[in-house]
C-alpha positions in Angstrom: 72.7 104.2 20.3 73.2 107.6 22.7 76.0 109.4 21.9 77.5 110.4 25.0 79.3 113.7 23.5 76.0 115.1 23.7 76.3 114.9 27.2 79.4 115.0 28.5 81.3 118.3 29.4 84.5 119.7 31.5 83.5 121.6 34.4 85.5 123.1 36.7 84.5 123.5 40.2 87.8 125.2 41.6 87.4 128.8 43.3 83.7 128.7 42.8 81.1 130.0 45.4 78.8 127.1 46.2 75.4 127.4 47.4 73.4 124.0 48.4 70.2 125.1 48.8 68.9 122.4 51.2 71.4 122.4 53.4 69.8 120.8 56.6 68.3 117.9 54.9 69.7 114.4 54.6 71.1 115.1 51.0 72.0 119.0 51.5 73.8 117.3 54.2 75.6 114.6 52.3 76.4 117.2 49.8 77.8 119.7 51.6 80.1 117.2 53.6 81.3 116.1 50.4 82.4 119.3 49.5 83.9 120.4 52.7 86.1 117.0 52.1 87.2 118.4 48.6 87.8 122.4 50.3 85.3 124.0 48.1 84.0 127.2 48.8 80.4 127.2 50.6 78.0 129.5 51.4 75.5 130.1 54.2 72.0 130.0 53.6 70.3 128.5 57.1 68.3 131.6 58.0 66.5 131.6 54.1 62.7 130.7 53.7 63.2 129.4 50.0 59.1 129.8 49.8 59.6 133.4 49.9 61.1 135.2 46.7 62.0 138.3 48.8 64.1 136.4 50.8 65.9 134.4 48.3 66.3 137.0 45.6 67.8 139.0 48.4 70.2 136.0 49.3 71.2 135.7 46.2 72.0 139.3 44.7 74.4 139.7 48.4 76.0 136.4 47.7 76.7 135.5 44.1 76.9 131.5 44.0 78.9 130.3 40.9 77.2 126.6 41.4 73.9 126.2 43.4 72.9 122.7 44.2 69.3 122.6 44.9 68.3 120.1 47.3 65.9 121.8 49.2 62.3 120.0 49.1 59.0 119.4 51.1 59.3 115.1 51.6 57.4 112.9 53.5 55.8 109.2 52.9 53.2 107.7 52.0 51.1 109.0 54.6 52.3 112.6 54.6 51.6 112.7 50.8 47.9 111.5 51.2 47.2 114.1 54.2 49.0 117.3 53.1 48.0 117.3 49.1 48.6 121.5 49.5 51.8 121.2 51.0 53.4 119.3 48.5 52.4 120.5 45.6 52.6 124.3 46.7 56.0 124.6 48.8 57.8 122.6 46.3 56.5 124.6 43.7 57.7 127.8 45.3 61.1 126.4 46.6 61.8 125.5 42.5 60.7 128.3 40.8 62.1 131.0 43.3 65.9 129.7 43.3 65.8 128.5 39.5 64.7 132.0 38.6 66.7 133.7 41.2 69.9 132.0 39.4 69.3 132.8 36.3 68.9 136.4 37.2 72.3 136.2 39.4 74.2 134.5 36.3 74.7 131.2 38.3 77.4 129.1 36.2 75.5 125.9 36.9 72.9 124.6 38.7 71.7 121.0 40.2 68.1 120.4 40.4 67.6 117.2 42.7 64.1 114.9 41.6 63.4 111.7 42.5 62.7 108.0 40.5 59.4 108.6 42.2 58.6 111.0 39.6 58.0 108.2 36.8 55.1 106.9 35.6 53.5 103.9 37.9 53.5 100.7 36.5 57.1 100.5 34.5 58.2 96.8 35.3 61.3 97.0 32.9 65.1 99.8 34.6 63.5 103.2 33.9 64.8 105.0 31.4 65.0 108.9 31.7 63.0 109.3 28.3 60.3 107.5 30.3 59.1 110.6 32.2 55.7 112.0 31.7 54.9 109.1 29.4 52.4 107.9 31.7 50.1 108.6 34.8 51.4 109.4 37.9 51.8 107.2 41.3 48.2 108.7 42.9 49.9 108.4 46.6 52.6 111.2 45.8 51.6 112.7 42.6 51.7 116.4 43.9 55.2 116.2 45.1 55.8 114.4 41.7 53.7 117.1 40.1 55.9 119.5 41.4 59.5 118.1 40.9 58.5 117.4 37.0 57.7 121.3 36.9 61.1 122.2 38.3 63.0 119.6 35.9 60.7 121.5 33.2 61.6 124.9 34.2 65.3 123.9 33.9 65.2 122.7 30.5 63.2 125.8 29.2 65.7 128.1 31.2 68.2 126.2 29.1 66.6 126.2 25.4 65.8 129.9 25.9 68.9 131.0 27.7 71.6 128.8 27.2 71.7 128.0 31.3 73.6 125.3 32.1 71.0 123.7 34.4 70.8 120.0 34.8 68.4 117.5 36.5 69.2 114.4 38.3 66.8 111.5 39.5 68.1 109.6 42.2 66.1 106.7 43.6 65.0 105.7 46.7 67.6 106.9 49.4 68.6 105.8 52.9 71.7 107.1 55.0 72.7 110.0 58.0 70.4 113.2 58.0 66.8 111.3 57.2 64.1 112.1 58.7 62.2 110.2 61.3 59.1 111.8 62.2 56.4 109.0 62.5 54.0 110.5 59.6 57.0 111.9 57.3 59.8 109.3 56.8 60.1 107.1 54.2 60.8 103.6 54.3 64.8 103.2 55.5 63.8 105.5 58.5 60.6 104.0 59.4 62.1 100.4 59.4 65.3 101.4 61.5 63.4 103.7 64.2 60.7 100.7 64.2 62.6 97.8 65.0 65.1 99.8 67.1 62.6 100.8 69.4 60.7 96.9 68.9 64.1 95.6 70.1 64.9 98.3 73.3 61.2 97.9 74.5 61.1 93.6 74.2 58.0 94.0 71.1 57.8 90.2 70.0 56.6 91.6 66.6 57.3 94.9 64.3 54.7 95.5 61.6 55.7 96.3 58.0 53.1 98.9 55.7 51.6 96.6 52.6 52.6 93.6 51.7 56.3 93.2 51.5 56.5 92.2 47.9 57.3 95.6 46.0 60.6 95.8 44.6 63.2 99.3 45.9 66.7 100.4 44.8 68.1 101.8 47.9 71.0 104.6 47.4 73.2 105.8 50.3 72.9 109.3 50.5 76.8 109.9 50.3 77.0 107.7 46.8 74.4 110.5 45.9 76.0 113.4 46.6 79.3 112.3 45.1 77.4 111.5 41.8 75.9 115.1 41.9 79.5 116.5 42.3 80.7 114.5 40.0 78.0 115.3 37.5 78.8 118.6 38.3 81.9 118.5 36.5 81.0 115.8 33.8 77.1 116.4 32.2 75.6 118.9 30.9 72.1 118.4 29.1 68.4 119.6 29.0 67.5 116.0 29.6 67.2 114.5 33.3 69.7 111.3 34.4 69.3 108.7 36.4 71.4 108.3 40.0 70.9 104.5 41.9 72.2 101.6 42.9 71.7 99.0 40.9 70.7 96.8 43.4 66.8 95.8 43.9 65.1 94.3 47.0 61.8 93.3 48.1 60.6 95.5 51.0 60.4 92.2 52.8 64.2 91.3 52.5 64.7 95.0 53.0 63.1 94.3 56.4 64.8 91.7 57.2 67.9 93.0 56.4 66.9 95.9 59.2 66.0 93.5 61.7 69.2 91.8 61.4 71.1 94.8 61.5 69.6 96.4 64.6 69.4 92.8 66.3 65.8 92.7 66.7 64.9 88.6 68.0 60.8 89.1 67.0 58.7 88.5 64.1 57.9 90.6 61.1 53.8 91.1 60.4 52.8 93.0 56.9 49.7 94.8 57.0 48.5 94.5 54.1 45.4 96.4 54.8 48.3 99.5 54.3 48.9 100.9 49.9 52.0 98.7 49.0 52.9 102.1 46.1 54.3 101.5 43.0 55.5 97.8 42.7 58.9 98.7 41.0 60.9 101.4 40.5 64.6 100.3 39.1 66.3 102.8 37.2 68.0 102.2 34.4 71.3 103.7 35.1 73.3 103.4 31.6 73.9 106.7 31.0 75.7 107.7 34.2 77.1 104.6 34.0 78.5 105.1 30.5 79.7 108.9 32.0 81.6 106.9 34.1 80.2 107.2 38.0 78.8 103.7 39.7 77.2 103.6 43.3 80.1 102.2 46.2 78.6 101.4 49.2 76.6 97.8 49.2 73.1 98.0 50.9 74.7 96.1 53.9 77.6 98.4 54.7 74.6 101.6 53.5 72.4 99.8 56.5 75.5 99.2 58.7 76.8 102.8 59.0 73.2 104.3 59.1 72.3 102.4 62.0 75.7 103.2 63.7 74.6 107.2 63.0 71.3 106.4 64.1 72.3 105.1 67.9 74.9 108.1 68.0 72.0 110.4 67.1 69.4 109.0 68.9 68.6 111.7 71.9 68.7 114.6 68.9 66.3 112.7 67.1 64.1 111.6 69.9 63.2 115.5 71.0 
């Protein structure tokens, strides 16, 4: 039985300096509106390579962030991972140690390290469990990013246990929603599926076709259900061990596709190639400790799907260039 007094604490956020490292991607994004809703104080990072120690430990000593959210990562998909091994094992290496370090040595009240499900061990059938990590091997397709990530959770925790630094993890799964990235080798599955049968449906394609099978299970999360968890975690955990952030809700990448195709109106046919890796077959999360803290996920997949596609068509000519 987990006794959630070991996790919970009373945070406050008011009159701190705010740093989401990350800031231009779909979750820094999500974040940082979040905050600008709630009048928190932020600070400006764009012009930072995060790669680069110089740079950040410069930032950092001019700027003095109370709470740094750290949301900055190299991502991609399936295909990305398998071409650029080096890339994602070494800039998100760099990006983790060079802002955990740099806020420890700044006296950072708290800081929010942002993983991902895809992290776990392949091959858990049963809602993951955060105890779960490292207790198996890794997902080949993606195991440098994963390789990576599992550092920085790891460098958190021993920041902690030697320091006291309140520095916690979170583990979000699979997430879909305004900021994504859709470059055709680096965007993960929401993306792919709404720039693919958008541009099927404008162009009169009688057929979009789906990577793998169509039969592994996702929990989807929109991104703005993320970043509220993350504020709200802010304020309400504190532990060395990693939690869990989803949905609750798991679908097959085929009804995920054709819940795509209905949304963007696309008349055709769906084809699965599954000559194409399929990835790990399921990754729920069990979610009973945030859930016990007191957060649960808002927005349905349908209503998720709904307003990314309505940001999608408003953002279209940025995204096209």
């Amino acid at each position: 039985m987990m006794n959630m007094e070991e996790y919970s604490t009373k945070f406050s956020m008011e009159k701190k300096k705010i740093w989401v490292a990350g800031n231009t991607g779909m979750v820094g994004q999500a974040i940082e509106k979040i905050l600008k809703i709630n009048n928190y104080v932020l600070l400006d990072s764009n012009n930072i390579d995060l790669r680069i120690q110089t740079d950040v430990t410069n930032w950092m000593q001019k700027n003095k962030p109370d709470i740094v959210y750290l949301a900055a990562a190299k991502v991609g998909g399936i295909l990305a991972n398998i071409q650029s091994p080096v890339d994602f094992i070494e800039d998100n290496l760099l990006i983790s140690i060079n802002v955990i370090k740099s806020s420890f040595e700044n006296k950072v009240k708290k800081l929010i390290y942002l993983g991902s499900s895809c992290i776990y061990p392949k091959d858990l059938n049963e809602p993951i469990k955060e105890d779960q990590l490292l207790s198996g091997p890794l997902e080949e397709t993606n195991q440098w990013y994963a390789l990576a990530k599992i550092s920085g959770i790891k460098v958190c925790e021993a920041y902690r246990k030697q320091y006291g630094c309140d520095f916690i993890s979170v583990l979000p799964s699979n997430l879909y929603g305004p900021g994504d990235n859709f470059q055709e080798n680096n965007s993960h599955v929401p993306a792919a599926l709404i720039d693919r049968f958008h541009e099927a449906k404008i162009k009169n394609k009688k057929e979009v076709i789906v990577w793998g099978s169509g039969n592994p299970l996702r929990e989807f999360l929109y991104v703005d259900d993320l970043a509220e968890a993350c504020i709200y975690l802010t304020k309400n955990y504190s532990s060395a061990k990693p939690i869990n952030i989803g949905s609750g809700e798991e679908v097959t990448i085929k009804k995920f596709s054709e819940m795509v195709k209905k949304i963007v109106n696309f008349n055709g046919k769906i084809n699965f190639d599954k000559t194409k890796p399929d990835g790990v077959y399921r990754k729920l999360l069990n979610l009973k400790k945030i859930h016990d803290l007191g957060w649960k996920a808002k927005t349905s997949m349908e209503n998720g799907l709904k307003k990314y596609y309505k940001w999608y068509l408003e953002n279209y000519n940025k995204l096209r260039r």
